[in-house]
Residue, then its C-alpha position, 0 to 999 in steps of 0.5 A: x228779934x222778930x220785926x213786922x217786915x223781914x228782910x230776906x237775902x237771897x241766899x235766904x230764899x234759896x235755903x227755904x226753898x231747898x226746906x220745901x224740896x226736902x218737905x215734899x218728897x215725903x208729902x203723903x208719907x207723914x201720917x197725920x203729922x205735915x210734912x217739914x222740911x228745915x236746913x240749918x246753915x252756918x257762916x253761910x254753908x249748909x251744915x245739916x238738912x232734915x224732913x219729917x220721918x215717915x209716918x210723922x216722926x221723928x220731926x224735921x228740926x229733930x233730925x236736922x240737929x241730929x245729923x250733924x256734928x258741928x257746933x250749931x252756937x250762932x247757926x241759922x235754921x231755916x224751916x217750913x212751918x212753924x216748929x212745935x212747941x208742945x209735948x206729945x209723943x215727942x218732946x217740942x222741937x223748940x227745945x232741939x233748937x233752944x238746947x242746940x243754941x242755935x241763934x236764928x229761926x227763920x220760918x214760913x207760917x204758923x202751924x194751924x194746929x192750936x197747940x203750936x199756932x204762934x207760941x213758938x216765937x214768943x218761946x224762942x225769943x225768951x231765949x233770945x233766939x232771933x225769930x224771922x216769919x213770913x219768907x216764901x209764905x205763898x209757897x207754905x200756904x199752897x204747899x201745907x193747903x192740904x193739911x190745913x184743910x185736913x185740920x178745920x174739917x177733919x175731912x181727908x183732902x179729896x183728888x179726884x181722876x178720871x180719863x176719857x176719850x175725844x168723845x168722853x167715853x171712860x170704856x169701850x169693850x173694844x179698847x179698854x186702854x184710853x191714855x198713854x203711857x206717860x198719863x199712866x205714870x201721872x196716875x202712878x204719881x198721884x197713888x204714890x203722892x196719897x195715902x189711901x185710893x177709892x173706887x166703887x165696888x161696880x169698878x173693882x168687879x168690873x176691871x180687876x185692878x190692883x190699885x198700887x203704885x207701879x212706878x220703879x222701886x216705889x211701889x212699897x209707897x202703894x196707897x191703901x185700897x178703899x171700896x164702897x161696897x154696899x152688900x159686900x158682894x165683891x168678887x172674891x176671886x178679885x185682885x183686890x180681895x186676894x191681897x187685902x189684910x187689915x193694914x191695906x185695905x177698908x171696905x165700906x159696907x151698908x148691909x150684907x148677909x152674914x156669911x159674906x161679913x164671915x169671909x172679910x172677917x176671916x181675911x181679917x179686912x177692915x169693914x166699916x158699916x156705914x149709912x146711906x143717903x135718900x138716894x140709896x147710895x153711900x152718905x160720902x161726907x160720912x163715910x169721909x169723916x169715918x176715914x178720916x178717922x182711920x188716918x186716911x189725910x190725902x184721898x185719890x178717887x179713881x171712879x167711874x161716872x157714877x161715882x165721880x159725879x156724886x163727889x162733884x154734885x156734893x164738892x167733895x172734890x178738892x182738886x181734880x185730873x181730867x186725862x183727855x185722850x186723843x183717840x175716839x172710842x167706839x160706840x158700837x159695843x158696850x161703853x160708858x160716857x163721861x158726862x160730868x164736864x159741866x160739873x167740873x167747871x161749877x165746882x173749880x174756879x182754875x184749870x191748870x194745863x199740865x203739859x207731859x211732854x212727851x205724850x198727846x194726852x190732854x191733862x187738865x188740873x182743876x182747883x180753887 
């Protein structure tokens, strides 16, 4: 059975760490389920692999036991979280694994999650099953961080980016492209890794972007579009506007006349009322708490100054991608200056230099 101190091989390690492999390709596809990743492995040799279905299901145990064959009696299951014990909308993950007979359980950490948090050893060992906690526990806790903070605040997990220039502009009229092309495909990344993407209202008018994932064959993983739009007076002409339905995008709004709230609600868009703060601007705690709501779990802000420093004064930022470019920009025409750097180092206690590679970009990652 289950012992204080496991000891683990390291075949043991290597098994878990492909679980984290499978896990994180389908990291900000899971809904509001945590993405898992399991390997079941027998006489040594892999014998099946699984991950949690896109939008959360079916589970990782479930498809790891399903996809496969072979006689599972006496095989091990190595998983990154803690398996479910309770009835939802599928059954327990605990009963795949009782039914199948599979004879040891090997799992990182509890699930935070109160119906499942440390049931699911003492469920498993009744059926003599042998139960081992705690291998690549660091790995979980950083891996799951989101998710765990999706769970005790019932608040999306908030990324923040911005890219400026040597001189801390984030526009100039004259050179509206700041990063290079492989910073460009970071950003692309970070759409593709969350679920949903915000920007102002200022920014959509102002650049007409599109907001998708425009890496190769990925951009049906596109984010969900999130604006904060006080009146309602986005363009309707906009990129943004043309395209969006009732699955992809949400606007925000405070008030707007009524033929404005018309023309959203005969594109059948998502509007959400919501308040302002003393300062005339969005309450972005409630408005977070309102998404969260609608399922938003991993948020990518691309704001302007105005908005990124907001998120920065209130720390609703949980981690943060400053691109830095090695150009100068002019400011002799019409320019916007990043002026939040102070911010960024009261809010965050690590930096992380993310090396490209190839580009001359500066990326620095901050979080706690």
């Amino acid at each position: 059975m289950s012992t204080k101190k496991n000891k683990f091989s390291k075949l043991d390690i290597n098994f878990m760490k492909l679980a984290f492999v499978l896990a994180s390709t389908r990291q900000g596809f899971t809904g509001t389920n945590p993405s898992v990743g399991c390997v079941i492995v027998k006489n040594n040799k892999i014998v099946s692999i699984g991950q949690t279905g896109f939008n959360g299901r079916p589970h990782a145990e479930f498809n790891a036991i399903k996809n496969t064959n072979e006689n599972l009696n006496g095989a091990k299951i190595y998983i990154t979280l803690e398996p479910c014990n309770h009835y939802g909308k599928t059954p327990p993950c605990t009963n795949s694994i009782i039914k199948s007979k599979i004879g040891e359980v090997i799992y990182t950490i509890n699930d935070i999650d109160k119906r499942v948090s440390g049931k699911s050893l003492k469920i498993l060992q009744r059926h003599n099953i042998i139960v081992k906690r705690g291998l690549l526990k660091k790995n979980a806790e950083n891996f799951y961080k989101p998710y765990f903070f999706n769970r005790k605040t019932k608040l999306p997990y908030v990324t923040g980016k911005i890219a400026v220039s040597k001189n801390n502009l984030i526009f100039s009229k004259g050179s509206p492209r700041i990063t290079d092309k492989f910073s460009d495909k970071l950003t692309h990344l970070l759409r593709y890794k969350n679920d949903s993407l915000l920007i102002s209202k200022k920014t959509l008018n102002n650049d007409n972007p599109k907001l998708n994932c425009r890496l190769k064959k990925l951009n049906k993983f596109s984010p969900k579009r999130v604006i904060l739009d006080n009146n309602l007076e986005t363009d309707n002409k906009s990129y943004i506007f043309k395209t969006s339905n009732s699955k992809n995008t949400i606007f925000f709004y405070n008030k707007a006349i009524k033929s404005k709230i018309l023309k959203f609600k005969k594109k059948k868009v998502k509007i959400i009322k919501s308040k302002l703060s003393n300062k005339n601007y969005f309450d972005l705690k409630k408005m977070l708490k309102k998404l969260y709501i609608t399922g938003c779990r991993n948020l990518l802000v691309e704001g302007g100054n105005d908005l990124t420093k907001s998120f920065l004064k209130e720390k609703l930022f949980n981690e943060f991608y400053l691109f830095k470019s090695p150009k100068k920009l002019s400011q002799l025409v019409y320019h916007k200056n990043f002026n939040a750097q102070k911010l960024l180092k009261k809010n965050f206690k690590n930096l992380v230099k993310i090396n490209t590679k190839f580009g001359k970009d500066k990326i620095t990652l901050y979080r706690n």
